[in-house]
Short mmCIF file of the C-alpha atoms (twelve columns), coordinates in Angstrom:
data_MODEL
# 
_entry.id   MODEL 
# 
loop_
_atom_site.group_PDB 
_atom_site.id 
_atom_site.type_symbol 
_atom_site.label_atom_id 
_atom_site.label_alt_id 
_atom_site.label_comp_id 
_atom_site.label_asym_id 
_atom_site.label_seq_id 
_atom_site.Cartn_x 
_atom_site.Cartn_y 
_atom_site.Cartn_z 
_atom_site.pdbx_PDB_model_num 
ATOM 1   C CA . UNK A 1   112.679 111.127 134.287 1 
ATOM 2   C CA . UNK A 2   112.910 111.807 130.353 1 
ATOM 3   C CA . UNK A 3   116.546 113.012 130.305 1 
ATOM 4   C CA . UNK A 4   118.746 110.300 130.306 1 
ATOM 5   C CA . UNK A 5   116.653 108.869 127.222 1 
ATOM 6   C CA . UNK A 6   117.244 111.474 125.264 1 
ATOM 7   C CA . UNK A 7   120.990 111.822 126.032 1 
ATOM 8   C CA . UNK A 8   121.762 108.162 125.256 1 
ATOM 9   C CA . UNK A 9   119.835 108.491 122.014 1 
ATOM 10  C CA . UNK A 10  121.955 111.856 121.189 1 
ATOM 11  C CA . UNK A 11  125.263 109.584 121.670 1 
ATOM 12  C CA . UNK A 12  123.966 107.145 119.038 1 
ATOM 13  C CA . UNK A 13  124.034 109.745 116.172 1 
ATOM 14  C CA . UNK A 14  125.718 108.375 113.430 1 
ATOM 15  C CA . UNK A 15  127.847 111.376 112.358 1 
ATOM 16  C CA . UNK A 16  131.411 112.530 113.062 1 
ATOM 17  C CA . UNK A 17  131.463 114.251 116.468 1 
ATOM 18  C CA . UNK A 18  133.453 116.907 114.549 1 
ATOM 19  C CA . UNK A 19  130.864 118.181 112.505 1 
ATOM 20  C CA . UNK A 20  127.889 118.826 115.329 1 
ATOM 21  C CA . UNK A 21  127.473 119.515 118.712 1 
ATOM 22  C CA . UNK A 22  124.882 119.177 121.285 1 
ATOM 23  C CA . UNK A 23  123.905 122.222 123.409 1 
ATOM 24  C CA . UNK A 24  121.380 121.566 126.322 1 
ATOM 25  C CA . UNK A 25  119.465 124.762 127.964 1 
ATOM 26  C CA . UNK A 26  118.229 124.218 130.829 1 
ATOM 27  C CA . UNK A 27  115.458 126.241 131.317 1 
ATOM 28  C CA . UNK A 28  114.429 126.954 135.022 1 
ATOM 29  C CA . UNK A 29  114.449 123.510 136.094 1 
ATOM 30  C CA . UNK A 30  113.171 122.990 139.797 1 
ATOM 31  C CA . UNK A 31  114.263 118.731 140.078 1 
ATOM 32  C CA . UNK A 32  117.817 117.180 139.591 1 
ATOM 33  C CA . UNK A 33  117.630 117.681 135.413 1 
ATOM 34  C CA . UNK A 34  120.332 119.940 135.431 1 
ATOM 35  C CA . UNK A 35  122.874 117.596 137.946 1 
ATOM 36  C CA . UNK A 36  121.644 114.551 135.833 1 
ATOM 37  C CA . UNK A 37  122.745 116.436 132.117 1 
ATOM 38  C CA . UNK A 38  126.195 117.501 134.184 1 
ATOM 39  C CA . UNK A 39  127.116 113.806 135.296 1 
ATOM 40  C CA . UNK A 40  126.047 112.139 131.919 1 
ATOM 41  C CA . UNK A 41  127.988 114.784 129.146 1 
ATOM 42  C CA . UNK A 42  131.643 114.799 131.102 1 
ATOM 43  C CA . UNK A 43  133.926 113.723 128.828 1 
ATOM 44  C CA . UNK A 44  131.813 114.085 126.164 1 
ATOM 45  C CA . UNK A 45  133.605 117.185 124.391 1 
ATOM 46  C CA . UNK A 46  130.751 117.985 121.747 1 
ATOM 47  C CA . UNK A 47  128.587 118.210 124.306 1 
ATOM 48  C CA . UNK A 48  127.356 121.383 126.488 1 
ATOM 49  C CA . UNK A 49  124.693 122.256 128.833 1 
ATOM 50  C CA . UNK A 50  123.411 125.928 129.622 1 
ATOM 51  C CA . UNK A 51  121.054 127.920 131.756 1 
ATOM 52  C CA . UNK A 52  118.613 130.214 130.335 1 
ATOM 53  C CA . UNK A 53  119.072 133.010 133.625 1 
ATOM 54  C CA . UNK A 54  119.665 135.500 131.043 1 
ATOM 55  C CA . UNK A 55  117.343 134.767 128.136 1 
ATOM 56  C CA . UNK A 56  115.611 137.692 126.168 1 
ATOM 57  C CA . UNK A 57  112.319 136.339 125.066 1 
ATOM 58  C CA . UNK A 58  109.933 134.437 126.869 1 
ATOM 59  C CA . UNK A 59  109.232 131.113 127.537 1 
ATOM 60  C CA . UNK A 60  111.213 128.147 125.231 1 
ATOM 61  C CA . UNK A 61  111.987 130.705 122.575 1 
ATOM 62  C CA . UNK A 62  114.078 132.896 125.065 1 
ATOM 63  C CA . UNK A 63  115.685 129.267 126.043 1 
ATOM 64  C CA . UNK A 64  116.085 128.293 122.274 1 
ATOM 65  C CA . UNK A 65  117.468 131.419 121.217 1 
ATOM 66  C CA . UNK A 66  120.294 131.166 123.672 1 
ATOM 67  C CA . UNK A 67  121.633 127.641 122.821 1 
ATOM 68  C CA . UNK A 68  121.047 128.889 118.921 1 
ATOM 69  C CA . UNK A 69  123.267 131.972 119.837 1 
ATOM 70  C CA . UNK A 70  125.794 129.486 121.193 1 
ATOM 71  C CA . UNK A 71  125.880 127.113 118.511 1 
ATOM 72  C CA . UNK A 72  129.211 127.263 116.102 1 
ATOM 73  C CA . UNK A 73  128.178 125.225 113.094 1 
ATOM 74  C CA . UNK A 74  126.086 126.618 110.377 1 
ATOM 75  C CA . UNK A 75  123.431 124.408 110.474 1 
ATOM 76  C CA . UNK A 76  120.740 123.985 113.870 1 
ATOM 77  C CA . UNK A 77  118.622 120.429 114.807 1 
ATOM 78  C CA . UNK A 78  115.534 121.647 117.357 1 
ATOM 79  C CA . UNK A 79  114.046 118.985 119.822 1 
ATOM 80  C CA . UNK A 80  112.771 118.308 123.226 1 
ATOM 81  C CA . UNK A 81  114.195 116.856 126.085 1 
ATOM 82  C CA . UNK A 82  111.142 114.025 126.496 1 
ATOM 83  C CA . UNK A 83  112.231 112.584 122.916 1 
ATOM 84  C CA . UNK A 84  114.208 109.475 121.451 1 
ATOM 85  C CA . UNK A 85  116.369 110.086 118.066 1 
ATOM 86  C CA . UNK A 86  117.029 107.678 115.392 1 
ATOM 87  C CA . UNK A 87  120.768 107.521 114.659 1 
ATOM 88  C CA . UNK A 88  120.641 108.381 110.789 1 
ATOM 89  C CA . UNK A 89  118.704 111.804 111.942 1 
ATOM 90  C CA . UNK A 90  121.266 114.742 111.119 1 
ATOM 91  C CA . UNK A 91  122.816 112.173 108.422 1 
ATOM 92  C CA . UNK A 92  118.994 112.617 106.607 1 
ATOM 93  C CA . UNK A 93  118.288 116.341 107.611 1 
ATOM 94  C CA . UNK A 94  122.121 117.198 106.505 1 
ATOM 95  C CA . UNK A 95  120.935 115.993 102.915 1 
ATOM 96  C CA . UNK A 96  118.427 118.484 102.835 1 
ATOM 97  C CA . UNK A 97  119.949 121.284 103.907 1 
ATOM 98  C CA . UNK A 98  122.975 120.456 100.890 1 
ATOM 99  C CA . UNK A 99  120.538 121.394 98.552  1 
ATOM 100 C CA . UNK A 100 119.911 124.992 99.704  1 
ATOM 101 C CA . UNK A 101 116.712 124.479 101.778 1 
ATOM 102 C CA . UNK A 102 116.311 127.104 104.713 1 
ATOM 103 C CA . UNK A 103 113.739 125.302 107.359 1 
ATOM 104 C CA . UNK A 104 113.563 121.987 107.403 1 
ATOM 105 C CA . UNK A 105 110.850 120.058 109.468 1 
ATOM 106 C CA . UNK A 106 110.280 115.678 109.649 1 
ATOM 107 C CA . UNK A 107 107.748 113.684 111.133 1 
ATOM 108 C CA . UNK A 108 107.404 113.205 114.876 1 
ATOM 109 C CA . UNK A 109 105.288 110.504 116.452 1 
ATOM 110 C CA . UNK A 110 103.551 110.248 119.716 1 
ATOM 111 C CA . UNK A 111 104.284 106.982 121.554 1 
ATOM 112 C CA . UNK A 112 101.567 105.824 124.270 1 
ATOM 113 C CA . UNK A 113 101.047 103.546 127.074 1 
ATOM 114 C CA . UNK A 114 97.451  102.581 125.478 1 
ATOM 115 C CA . UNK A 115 95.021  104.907 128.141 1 
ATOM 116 C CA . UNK A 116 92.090  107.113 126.456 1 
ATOM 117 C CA . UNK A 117 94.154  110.323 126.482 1 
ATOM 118 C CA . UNK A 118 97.374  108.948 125.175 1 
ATOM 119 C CA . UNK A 119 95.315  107.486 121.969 1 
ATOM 120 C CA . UNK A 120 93.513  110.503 121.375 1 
ATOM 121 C CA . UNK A 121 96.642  112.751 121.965 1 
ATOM 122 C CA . UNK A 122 98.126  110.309 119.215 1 
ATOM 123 C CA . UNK A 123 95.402  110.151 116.939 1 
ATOM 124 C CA . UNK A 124 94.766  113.874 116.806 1 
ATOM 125 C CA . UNK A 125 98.711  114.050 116.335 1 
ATOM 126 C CA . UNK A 126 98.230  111.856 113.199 1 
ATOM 127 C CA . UNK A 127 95.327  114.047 111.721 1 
ATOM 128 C CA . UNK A 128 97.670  117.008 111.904 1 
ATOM 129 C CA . UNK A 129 100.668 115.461 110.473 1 
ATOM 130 C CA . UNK A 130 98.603  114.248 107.332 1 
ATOM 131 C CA . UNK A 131 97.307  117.811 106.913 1 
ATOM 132 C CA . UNK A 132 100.309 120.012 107.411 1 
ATOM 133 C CA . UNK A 133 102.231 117.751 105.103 1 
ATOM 134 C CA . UNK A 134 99.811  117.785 102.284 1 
ATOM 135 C CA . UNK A 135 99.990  121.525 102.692 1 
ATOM 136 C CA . UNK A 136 103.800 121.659 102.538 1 
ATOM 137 C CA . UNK A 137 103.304 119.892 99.127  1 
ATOM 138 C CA . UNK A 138 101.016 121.953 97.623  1 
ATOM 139 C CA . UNK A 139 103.505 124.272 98.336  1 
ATOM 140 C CA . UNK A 140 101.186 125.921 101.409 1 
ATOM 141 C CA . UNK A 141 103.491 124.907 104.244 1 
ATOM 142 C CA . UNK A 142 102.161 126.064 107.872 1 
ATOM 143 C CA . UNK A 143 102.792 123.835 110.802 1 
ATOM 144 C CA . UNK A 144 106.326 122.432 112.112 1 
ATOM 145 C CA . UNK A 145 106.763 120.416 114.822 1 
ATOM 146 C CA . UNK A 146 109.216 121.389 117.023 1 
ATOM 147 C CA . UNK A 147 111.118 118.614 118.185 1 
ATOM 148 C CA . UNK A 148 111.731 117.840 114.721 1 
ATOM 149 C CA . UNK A 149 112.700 120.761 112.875 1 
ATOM 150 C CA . UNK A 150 116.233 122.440 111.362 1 
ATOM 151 C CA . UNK A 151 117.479 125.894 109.794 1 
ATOM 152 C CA . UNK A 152 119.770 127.612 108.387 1 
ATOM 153 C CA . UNK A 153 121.189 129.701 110.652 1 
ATOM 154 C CA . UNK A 154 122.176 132.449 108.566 1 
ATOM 155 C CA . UNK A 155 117.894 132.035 107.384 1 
ATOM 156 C CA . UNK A 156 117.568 132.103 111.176 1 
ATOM 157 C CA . UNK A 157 119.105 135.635 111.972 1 
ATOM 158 C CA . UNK A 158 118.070 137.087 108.524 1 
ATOM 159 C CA . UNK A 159 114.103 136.879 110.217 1 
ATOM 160 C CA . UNK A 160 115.390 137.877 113.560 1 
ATOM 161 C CA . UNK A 161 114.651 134.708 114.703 1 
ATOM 162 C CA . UNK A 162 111.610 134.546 117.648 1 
ATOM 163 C CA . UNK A 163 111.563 138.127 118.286 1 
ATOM 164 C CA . UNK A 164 108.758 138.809 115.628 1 
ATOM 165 C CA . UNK A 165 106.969 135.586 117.095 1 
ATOM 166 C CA . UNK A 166 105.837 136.875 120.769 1 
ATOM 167 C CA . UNK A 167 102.080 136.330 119.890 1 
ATOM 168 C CA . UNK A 168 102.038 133.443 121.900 1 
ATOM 169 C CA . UNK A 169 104.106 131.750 124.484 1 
ATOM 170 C CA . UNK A 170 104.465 128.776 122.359 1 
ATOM 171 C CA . UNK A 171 104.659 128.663 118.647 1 
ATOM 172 C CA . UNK A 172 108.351 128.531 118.193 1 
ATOM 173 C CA . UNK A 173 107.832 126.054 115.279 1 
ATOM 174 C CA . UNK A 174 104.643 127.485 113.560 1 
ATOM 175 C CA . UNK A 175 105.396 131.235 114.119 1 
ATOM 176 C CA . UNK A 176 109.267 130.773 113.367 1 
ATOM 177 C CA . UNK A 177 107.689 128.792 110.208 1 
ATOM 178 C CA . UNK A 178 105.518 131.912 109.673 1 
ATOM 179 C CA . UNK A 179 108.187 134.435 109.506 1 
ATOM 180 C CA . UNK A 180 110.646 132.079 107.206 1 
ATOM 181 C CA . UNK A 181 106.839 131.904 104.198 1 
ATOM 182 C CA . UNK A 182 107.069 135.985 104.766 1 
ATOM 183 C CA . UNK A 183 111.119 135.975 103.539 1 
ATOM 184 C CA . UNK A 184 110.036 133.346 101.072 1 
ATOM 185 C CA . UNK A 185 112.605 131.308 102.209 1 
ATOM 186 C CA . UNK A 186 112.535 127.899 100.822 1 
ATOM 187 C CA . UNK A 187 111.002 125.451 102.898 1 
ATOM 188 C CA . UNK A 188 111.285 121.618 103.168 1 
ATOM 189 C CA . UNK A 189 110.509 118.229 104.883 1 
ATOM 190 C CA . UNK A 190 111.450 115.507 105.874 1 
ATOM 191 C CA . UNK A 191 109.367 111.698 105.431 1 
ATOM 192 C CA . UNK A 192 112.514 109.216 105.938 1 
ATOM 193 C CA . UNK A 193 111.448 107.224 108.704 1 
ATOM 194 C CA . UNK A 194 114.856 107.068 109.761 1 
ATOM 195 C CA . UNK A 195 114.462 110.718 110.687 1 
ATOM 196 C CA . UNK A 196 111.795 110.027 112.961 1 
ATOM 197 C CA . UNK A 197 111.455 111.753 116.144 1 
ATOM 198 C CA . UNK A 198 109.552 109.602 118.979 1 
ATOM 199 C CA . UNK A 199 108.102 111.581 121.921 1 
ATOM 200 C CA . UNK A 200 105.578 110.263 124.720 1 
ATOM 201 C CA . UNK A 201 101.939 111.055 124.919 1 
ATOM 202 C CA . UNK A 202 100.216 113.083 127.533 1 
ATOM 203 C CA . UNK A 203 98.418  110.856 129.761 1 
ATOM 204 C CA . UNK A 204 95.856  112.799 131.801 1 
ATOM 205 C CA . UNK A 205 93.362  114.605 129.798 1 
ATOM 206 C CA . UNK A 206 94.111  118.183 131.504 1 
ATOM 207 C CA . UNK A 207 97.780  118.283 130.332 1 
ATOM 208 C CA . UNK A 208 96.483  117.088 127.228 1 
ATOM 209 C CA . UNK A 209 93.515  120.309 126.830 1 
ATOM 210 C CA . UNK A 210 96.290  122.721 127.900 1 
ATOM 211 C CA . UNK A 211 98.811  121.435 125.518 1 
ATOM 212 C CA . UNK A 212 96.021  121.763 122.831 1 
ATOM 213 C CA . UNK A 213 94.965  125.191 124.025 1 
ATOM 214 C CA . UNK A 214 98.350  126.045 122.842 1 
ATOM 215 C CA . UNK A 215 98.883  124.649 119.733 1 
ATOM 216 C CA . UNK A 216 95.625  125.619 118.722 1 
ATOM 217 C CA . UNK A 217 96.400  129.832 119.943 1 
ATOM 218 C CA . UNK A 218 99.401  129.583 117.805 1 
ATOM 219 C CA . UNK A 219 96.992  129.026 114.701 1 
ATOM 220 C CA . UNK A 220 95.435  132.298 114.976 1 
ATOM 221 C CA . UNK A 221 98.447  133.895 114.159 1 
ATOM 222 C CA . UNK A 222 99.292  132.148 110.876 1 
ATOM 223 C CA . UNK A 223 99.140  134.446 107.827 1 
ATOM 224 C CA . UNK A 224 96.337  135.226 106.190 1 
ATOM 225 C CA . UNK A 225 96.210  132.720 103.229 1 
ATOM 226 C CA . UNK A 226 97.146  130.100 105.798 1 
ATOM 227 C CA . UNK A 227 94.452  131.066 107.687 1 
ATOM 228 C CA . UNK A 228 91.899  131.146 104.980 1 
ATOM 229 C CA . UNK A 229 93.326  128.031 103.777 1 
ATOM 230 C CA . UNK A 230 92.179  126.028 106.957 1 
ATOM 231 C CA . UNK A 231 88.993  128.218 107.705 1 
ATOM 232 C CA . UNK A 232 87.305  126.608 104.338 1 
ATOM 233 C CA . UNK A 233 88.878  123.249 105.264 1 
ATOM 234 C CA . UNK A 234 87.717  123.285 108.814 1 
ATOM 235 C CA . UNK A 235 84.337  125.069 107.366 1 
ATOM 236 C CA . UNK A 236 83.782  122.205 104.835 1 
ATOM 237 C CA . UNK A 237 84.237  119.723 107.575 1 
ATOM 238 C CA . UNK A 238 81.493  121.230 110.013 1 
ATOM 239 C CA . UNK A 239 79.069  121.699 107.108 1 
ATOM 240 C CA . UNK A 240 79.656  117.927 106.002 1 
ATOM 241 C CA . UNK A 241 79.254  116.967 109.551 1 
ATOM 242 C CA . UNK A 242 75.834  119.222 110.602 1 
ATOM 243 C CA . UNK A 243 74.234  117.993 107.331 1 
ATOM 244 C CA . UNK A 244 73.123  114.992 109.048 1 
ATOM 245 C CA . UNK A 245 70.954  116.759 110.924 1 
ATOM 246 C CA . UNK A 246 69.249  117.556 107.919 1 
ATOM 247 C CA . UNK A 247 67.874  114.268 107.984 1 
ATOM 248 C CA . UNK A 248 64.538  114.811 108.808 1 
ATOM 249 C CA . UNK A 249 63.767  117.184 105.678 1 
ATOM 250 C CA . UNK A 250 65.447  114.534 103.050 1 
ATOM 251 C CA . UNK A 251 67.102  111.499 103.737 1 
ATOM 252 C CA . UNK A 252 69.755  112.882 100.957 1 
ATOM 253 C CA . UNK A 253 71.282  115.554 103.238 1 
ATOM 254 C CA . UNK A 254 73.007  112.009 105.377 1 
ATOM 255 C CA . UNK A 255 75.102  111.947 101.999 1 
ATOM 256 C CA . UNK A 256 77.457  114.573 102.732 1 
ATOM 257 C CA . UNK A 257 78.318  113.134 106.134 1 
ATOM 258 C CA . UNK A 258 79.005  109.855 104.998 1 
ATOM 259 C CA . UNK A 259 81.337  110.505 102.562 1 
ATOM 260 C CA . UNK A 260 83.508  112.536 104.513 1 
ATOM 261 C CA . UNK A 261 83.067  110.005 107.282 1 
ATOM 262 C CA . UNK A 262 84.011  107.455 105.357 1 
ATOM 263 C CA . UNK A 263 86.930  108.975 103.323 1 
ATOM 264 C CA . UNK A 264 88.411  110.487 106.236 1 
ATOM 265 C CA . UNK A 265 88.279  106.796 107.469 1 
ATOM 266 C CA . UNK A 266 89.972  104.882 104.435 1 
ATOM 267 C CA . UNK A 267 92.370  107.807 104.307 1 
ATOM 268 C CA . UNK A 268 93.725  107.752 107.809 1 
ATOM 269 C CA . UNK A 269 93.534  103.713 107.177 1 
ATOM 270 C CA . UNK A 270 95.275  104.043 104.177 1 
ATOM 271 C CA . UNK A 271 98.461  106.483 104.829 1 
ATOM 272 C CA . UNK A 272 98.581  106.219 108.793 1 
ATOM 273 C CA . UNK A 273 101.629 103.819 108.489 1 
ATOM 274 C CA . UNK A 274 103.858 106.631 106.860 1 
ATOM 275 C CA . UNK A 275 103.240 108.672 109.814 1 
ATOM 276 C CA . UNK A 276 104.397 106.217 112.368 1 
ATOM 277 C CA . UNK A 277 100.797 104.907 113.660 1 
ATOM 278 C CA . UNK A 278 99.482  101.360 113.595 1 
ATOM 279 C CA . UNK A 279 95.545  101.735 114.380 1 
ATOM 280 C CA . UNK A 280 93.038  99.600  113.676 1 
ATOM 281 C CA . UNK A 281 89.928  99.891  112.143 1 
ATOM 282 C CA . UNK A 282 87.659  100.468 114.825 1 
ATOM 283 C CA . UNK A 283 89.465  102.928 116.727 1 
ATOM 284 C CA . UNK A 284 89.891  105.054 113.591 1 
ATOM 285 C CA . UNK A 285 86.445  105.048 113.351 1 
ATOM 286 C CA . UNK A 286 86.358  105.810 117.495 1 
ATOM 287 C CA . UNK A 287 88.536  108.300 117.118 1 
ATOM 288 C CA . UNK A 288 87.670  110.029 114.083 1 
ATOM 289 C CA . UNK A 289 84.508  111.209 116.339 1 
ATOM 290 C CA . UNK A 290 85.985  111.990 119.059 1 
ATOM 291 C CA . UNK A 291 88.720  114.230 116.781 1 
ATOM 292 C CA . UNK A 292 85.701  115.941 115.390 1 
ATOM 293 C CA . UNK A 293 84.358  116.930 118.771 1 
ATOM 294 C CA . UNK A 294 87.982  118.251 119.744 1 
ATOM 295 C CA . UNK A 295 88.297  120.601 117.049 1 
ATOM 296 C CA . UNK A 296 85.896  122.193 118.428 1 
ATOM 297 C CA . UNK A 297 86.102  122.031 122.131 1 
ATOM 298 C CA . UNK A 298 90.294  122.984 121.229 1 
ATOM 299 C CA . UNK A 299 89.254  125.922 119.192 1 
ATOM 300 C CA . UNK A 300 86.848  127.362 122.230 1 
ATOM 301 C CA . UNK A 301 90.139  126.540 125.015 1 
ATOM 302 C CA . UNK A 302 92.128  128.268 122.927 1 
ATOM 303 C CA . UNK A 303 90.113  131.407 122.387 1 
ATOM 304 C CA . UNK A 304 88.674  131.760 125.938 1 
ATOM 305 C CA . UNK A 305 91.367  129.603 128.468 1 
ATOM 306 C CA . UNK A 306 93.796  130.603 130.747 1 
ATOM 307 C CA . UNK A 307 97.744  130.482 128.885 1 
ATOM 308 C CA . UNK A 308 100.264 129.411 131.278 1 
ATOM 309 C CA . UNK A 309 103.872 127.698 130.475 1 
ATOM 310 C CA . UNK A 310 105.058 125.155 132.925 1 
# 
């Protein structure tokens, strides 16, 4: 239902059909996806599809690494096949990778039809793009998102691309991100919101928890300074937060809670534009509770629930 989308968005690219091609994998499709990429492509001679029956590796990585094995241009674009592309996006992310950067990764938004999950899955989204980007420029990069993320290929091989990231069945951007801070390659990003990447939200809260579960069992497997990193970030947060309950000993142990409270608020107010979201005040506020209570409830999934890939 998602694939013609992303194919008409694909033809839009403004860039000369010379100098990139488009390589689809599909991987183990049970509907008409593959029949549908077929009809749309013909004619279209920088365009290719694939299966992934003989894939190495697991999961989307086995899939990924095929179509990256394929591709003949020095340079690979990663996304997903439930995503819209601006037309100026390899024009922005070729820029980059001019100037000797390895991995590349830009901002990618989470569109929704307005129900509870969709504006959570959204809102969460936001949280994590504001603190993976403030890490990249303090120079502690960690998180990617995959359906908006480039490399060098030559970078690519030189780590032996996913085969040192089987942790996990997903965490082909974090993990792949991992490997490329070992080889101190030299990492970038990308803010141009001409470079966005649009995907849809989940809508029922399951799909949403298992998505989560994932992305949340990939962090376990950052490196260690990454990891220690976010441990006293995440650590600060729950102290600021329990302090409330404190209370009833001083009324100055409510002080801690507030401010964070509140500057998360003004922050996320503040900066959310850049990042693609339009929220208003009182479903930051909403949702800056209900984030809170995820972290946690994400953290426990991810340790202790079943891992399956559709």
């Amino acid at each position: 239902k998602n694939i013609k989308e992303i194919i008409n968005s694909l033809q839009s690219i403004k860039y000369s059909d010379k100098n990139f091609e488009v390589i689809f994998i599909d991987d183990s499709s049970t509907d008409n996806t593959y029949s549908i990429i077929e009809n749309e492509i013909k004619g279209l001679n920088n365009f290719s599809l694939l299966t992934s029956s003989n894939k190495t590796l697991p999961a989307k990585k086995g899939a990924l690494q095929l179509g990256i094995e394929k591709a003949k241009h020095p340079f690979i674009m990663i996304t997903d096949a439930d995503c819209n592309i601006k037309p100026d996006w390899l024009k922005i992310f070729s820029q980059k990778f001019s100037i000797g950067y390895d991995f590349v990764f830009g901002i990618a938004p989470l569109i929704n039809k307005g129900s509870f999950t969709g504006e959570l899955s959204s809102f969460e989204n936001l949280k994590s793009s504001m603190l993976s980007f403030s890490s990249a420029a303090l120079n502690l990069p960690y998180s990617a998102t995959a359906r908006n993320f480039g490399f060098n290929k030559k970078s690519f091989n030189l780590i032996s691309g996913y085969k040192n990231t089987k942790e996990t069945l997903g965490g082909d951007d974090d993990l792949l991100l991992r490997e490329a801070i070992k080889y101190k390659m030299k990492i970038g990003w990308v803010t141009n919101k001409e470079a966005f990447v649009f995907s849809k939200t989940k809508e029922i809260f399951k799909d949403y928890l298992w998505q989560k579960s994932r992305h949340t069992e990939t962090a376990l497997y950052y490196t260690t300074g990454r990891k220690i990193v976010l441990a006293v970030w995440h650590l600060t947060n729950i102290v600021s937060l329990a302090s409330v309950l404190m209370v009833f000993k001083n009324w100055i142990f409510a002080l801690p809670f507030f401010a964070k409270f509140f500057m998360d608020i003004l922050l996320t107010r503040s900066i959310q534009n850049k990042f693609g979201y339009r929220f208003s005040f009182i479903k930051i506020i909403i949702f800056q509770i209900v984030y809170e209570i995820m972290l946690g409830i994400n953290f426990f999934n991810a340790l202790f629930g079943k891992k399956v890939w559709k």
